[in-house]
C-alpha positions as semicolon CSV with decimal commas, in nm:
position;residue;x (nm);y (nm);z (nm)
1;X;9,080;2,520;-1,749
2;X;9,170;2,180;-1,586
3;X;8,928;1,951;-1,584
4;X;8,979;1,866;-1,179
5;X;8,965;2,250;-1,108
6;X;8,658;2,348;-1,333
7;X;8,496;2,013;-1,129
8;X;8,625;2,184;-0,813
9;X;8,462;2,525;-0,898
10;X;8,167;2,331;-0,955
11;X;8,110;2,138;-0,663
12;X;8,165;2,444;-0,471
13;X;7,900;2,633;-0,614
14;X;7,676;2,291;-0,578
15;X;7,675;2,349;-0,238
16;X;7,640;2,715;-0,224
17;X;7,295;2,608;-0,412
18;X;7,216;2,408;-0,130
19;X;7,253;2,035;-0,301
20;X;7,397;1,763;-0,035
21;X;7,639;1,624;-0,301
22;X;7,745;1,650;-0,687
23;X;8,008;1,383;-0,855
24;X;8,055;1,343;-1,196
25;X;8,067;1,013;-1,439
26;X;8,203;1,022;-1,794
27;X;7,944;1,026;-2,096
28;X;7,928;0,687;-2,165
29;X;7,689;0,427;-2,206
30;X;7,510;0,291;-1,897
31;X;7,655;0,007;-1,750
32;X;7,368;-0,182;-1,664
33;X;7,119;-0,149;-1,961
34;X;7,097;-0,462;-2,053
35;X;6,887;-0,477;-1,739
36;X;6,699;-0,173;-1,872
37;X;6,615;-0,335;-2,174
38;X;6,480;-0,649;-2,014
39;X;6,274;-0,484;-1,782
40;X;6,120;-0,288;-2,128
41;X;6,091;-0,621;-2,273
42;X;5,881;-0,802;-1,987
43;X;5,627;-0,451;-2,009
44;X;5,643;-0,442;-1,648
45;X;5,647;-0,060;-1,658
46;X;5,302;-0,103;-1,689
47;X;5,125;0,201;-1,865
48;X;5,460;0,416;-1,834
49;X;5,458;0,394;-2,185
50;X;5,759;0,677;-2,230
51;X;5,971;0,470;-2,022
52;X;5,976;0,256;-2,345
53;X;6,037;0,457;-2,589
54;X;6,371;0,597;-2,678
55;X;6,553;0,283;-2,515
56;X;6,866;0,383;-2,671
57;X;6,891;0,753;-2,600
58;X;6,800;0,636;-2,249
59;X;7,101;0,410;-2,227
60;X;7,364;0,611;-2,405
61;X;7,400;1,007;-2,319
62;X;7,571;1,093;-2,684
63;X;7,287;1,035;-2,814
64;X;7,047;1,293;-2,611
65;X;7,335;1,537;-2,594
66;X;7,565;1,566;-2,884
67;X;7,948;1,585;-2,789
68;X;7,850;1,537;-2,425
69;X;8,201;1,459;-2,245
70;X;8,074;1,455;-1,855
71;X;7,777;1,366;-1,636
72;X;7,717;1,611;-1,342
73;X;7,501;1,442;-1,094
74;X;7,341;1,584;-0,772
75;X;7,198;1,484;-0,458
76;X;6,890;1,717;-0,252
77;X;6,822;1,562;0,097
78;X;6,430;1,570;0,174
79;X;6,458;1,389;0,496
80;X;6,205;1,590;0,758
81;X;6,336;1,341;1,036
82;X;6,281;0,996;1,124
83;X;5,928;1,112;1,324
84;X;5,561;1,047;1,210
85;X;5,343;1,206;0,952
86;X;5,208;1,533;1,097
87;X;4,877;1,632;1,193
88;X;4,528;1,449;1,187
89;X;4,545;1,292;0,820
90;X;4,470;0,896;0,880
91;X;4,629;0,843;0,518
92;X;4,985;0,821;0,464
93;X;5,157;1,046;0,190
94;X;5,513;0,968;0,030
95;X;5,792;1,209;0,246
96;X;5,875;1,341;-0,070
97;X;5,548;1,486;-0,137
98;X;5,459;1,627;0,199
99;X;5,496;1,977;0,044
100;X;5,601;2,172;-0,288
101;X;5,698;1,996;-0,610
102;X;6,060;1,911;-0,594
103;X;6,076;1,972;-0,991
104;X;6,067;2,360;-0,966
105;X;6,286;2,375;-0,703
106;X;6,602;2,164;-0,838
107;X;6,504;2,363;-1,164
108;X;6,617;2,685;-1,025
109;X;6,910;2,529;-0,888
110;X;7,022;2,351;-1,200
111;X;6,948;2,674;-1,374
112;X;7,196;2,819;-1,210
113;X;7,416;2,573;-1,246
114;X;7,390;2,551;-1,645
115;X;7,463;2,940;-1,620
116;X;7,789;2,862;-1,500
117;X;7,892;2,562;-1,713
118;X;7,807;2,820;-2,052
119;X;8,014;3,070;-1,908
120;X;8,302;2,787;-1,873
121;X;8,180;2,684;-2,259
122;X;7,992;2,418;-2,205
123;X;7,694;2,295;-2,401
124;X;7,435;2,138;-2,154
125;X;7,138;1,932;-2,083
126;X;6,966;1,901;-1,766
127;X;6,695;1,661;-1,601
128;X;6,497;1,613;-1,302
129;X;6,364;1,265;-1,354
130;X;6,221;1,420;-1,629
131;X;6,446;1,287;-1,927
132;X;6,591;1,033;-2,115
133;X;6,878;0,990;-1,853
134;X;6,870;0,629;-1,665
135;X;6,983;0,870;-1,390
136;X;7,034;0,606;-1,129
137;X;7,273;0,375;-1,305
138;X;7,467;0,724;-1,355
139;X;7,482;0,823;-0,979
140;X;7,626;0,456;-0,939
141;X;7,881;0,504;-1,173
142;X;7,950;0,908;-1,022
143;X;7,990;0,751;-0,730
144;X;7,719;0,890;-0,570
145;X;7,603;0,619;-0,403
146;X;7,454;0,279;-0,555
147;X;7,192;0,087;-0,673
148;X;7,003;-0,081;-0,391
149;X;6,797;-0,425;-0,402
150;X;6,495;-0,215;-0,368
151;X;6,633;-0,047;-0,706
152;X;6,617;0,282;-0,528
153;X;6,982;0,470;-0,495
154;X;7,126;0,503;-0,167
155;X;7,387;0,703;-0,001
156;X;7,621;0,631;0,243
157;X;7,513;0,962;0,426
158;X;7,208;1,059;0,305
159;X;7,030;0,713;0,322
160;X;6,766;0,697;0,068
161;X;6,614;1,022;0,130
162;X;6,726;1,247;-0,165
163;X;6,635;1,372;-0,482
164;X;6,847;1,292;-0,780
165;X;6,955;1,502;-1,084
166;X;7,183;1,526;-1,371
167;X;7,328;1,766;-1,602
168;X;7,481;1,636;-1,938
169;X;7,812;1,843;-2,069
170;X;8,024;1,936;-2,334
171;X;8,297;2,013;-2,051
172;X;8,562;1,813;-1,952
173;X;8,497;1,710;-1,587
174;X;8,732;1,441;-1,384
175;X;8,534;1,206;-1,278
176;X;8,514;1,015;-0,981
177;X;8,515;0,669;-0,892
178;X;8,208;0,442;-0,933
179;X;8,038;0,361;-0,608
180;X;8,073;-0,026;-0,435
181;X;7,750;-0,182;-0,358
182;X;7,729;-0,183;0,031
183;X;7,395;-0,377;0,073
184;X;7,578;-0,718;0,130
185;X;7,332;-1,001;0,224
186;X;7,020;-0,751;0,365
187;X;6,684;-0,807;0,220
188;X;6,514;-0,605;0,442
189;X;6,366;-0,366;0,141
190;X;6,249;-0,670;-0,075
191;X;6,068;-0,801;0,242
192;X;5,903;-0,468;0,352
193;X;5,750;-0,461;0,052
194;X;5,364;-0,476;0,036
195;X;5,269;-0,611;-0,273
196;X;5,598;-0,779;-0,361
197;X;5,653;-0,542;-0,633
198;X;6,004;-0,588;-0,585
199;X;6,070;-0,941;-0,737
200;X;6,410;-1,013;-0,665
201;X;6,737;-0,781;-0,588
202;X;6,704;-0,512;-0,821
203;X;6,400;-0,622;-0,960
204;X;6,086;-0,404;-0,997
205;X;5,779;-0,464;-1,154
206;X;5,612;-0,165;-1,141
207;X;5,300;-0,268;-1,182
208;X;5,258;-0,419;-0,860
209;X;5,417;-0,097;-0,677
210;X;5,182;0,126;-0,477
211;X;5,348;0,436;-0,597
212;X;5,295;0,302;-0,900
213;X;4,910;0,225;-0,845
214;X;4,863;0,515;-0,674
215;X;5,040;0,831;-0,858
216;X;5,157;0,705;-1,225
217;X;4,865;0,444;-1,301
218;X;4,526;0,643;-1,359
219;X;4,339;0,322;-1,423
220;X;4,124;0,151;-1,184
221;X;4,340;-0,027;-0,868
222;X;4,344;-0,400;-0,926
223;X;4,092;-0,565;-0,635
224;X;4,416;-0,766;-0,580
225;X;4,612;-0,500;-0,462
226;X;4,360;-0,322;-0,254
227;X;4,372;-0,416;0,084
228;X;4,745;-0,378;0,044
229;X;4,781;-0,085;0,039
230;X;4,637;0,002;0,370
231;X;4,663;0,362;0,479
232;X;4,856;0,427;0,192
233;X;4,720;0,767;0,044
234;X;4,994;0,843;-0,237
235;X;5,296;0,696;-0,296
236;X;5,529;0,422;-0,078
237;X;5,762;0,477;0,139
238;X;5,812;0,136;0,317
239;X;6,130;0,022;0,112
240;X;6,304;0,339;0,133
241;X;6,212;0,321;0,524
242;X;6,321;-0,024;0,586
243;X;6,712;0,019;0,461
244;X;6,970;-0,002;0,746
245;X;7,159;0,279;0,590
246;X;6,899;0,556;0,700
247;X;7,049;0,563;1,008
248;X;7,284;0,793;0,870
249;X;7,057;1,023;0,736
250;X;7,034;1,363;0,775
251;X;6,692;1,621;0,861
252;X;6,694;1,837;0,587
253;X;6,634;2,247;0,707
254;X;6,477;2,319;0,369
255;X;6,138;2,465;0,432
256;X;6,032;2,329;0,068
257;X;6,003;2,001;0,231
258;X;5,836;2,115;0,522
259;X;5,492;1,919;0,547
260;X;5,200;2,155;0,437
261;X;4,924;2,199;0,764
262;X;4,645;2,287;0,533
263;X;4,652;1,917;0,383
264;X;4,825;1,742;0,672
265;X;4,521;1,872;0,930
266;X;4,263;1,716;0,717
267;X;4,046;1,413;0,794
268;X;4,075;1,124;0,456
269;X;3,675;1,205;0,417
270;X;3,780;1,578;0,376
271;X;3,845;1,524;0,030
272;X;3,562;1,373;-0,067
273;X;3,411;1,715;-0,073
274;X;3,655;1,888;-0,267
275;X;3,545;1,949;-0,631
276;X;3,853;2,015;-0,884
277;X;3,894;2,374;-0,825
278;X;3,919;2,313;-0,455
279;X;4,191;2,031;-0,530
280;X;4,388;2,252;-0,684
281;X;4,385;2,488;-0,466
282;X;4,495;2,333;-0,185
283;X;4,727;2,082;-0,363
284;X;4,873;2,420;-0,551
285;X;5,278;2,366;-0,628
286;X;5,260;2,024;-0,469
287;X;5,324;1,693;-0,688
288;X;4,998;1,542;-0,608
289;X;4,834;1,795;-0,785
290;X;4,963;1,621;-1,114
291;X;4,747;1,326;-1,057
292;X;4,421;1,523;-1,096
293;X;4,126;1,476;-0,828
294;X;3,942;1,176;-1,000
295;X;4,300;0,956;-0,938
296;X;4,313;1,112;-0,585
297;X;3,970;1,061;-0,454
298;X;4,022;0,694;-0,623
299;X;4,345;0,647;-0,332
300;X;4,106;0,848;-0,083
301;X;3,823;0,576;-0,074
302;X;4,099;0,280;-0,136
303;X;4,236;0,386;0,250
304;X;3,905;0,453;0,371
305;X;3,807;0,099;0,262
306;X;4,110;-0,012;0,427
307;X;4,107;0,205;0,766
308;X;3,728;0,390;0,734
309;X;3,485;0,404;1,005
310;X;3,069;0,456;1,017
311;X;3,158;0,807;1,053
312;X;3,301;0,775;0,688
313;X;2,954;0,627;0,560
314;X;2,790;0,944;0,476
315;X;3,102;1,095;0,271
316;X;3,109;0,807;0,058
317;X;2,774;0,763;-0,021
318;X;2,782;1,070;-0,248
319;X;3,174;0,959;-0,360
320;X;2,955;0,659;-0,464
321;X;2,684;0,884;-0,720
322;X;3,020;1,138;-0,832
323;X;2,969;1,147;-1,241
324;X;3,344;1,026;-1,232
325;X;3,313;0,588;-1,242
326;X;3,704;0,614;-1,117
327;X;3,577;0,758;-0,788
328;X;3,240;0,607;-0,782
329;X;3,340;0,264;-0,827
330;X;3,622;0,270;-0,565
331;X;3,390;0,439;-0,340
332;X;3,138;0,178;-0,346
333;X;3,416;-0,082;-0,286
334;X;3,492;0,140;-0,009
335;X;3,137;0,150;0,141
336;X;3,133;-0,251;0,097
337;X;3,453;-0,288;0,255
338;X;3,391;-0,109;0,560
339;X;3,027;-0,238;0,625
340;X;3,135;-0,565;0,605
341;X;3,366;-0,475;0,912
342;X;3,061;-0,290;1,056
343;X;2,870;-0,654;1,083
């Protein structure tokens, strides 16, 4: 088959699936690694230590798939609308995480997806920010939008507010043309930023970023960072929010995305009182579960030292005597933090 109508075929069953967009870059190695490779070099992905191993597999998809000829990649929008955060909850969660786990549901969908390509003959591979794929350099290069200053990808439609993945082929694909970077002389993302994780365009040090400190890092939260992160629950949102381009984004009708009422009508203190079969429970199929209740409670008393009132007092008190030190220590720099408000 051609390799523009087998890349037809499948863009049209992309969108039967329910993905906002799917381009295609050839196999080859990533364009920008040698910024990769400094970034390992410097450590600043802080105790992401996967993200340094297997540099070069990361940087060249031959080597992770055999043969591979094409790079599928695909766009989910998870934009609820440009609104507030529903309900009661004083703590702010990361829009991508207001409801089920994105992973299982672009799994099923690249399932699918795969299913077709080995009925074509393809030999595949296929990632949800899960594998050795630097998956944003490969949108870029897809055309599928382009690497921002904030290092996030964005989309000349979809804004920032999308999920990426990739499929590695066998199959002969045309691909399209890379992307242009659109973000001209705006620094708007670099300046939102609250703990100037974002060091210069394109630039991240993770270790300074809040989604960072608050879903990948399960260590204490530097003292330094603290106060930064203000309301901040889990994750960051604020350079993704600031870009110009989301003006042209779209509300996404998926219900997957939908916030979840049985978190979103909680008060922060709330949580304090769940004990880990209660977190999982009510964090069940969402990606916060993944950080386990001692990391959560840890964010929980970081916004309450940040936002908490007397009324928050009492909660903490026992967070302060849990047999976990990553939740009693943060909750006494909670308790500290808001009675020295208090007087």
């Amino acid at each position: 088959m051609p390799p523009a109508v087998l890349k037809s075929e499948l863009q049209e069953l992309s969108r039967e699936l329910g993905f906002s967009d799917c381009r295609v870059a050839l196999a080859l190695p990533a364009t920008h690694r040698e910024l990769y490779e400094q970034w390992v070099a410097d450590g600043k992905y802080g105790d992401m230590a996967w993200m340094a191993r297997n540099v070069e597999r990361r940087m060249d998809p031959r080597l992770v798939l055999p043969g591979a000829k094409s790079i599928v990649v695909f766009a989910l929008n998870y934009f609820q609308g440009p609104g507030p955060q529903p309900g009661q909850l004083e703590g702010r969660i990361a829009r991508y995480a207001w409801n089920n786990d994105y992973h299982d549901l672009i799994d099923k969908m690249l399932k699918a997806v795969n299913s077709f390509m080995e009925s074509r003959g393809g030999t595949q591979r296929f990632y949800v920010d899960t594998g050795p794929v630097l998956e944003r350099d490969f949108a870029s290069e897809s055309g599928l939008g382009w690497g921002g200053k904030s290092t996030m990808q964005i989309h000349r439609s979809l804004g920032t507010w999308f999920f990426l993945a990739e499929i590695l082929t066998t199959l002969e694909l045309e691909p399209d043309s890379p992307a242009h970077d659109l973000c001209g002389k705006c620094t708007r993302c670099i300046t939102a930023c609250p703990t100037q994780a974002i060091t210069a365009p394109r630039r991240m040090d993770a270790r300074r970023c809040i989604s960072y400190l608050t879903i990948e890092s399960k260590s204490p939260i530097p003292i330094e960072f603290r106060r930064a992160i203000g309301d901040r629950l889990y994750g960051c949102d604020e350079c993704l929010t600031a870009c110009p381009w989301n003006r042209f984004a779209q509300t996404s009708h998926e219900a997957w995305f939908q916030a979840r009422e049985s978190v979103f009508n909680l008060r922060l203190r709330d949580f304090l009182a769940l004990d880990d079969d209660a977190f999982r429970a009510l964090f069940a199929k969402s990606p916060i579960k993944r950080i386990k209740r001692p990391a959560f409670l840890r964010n929980v008393c970081v916004v309450l030292g940040n936002i908490g009132t007397a009324e928050d007092l009492p909660a903490l008190e026992i967070a302060a005597a849990d047999e976990h030190p990553l939740i009693s220590e943060h909750a006494q720099w909670a308790l500290e933090e808001i009675r020295g408000r208090l007087a």
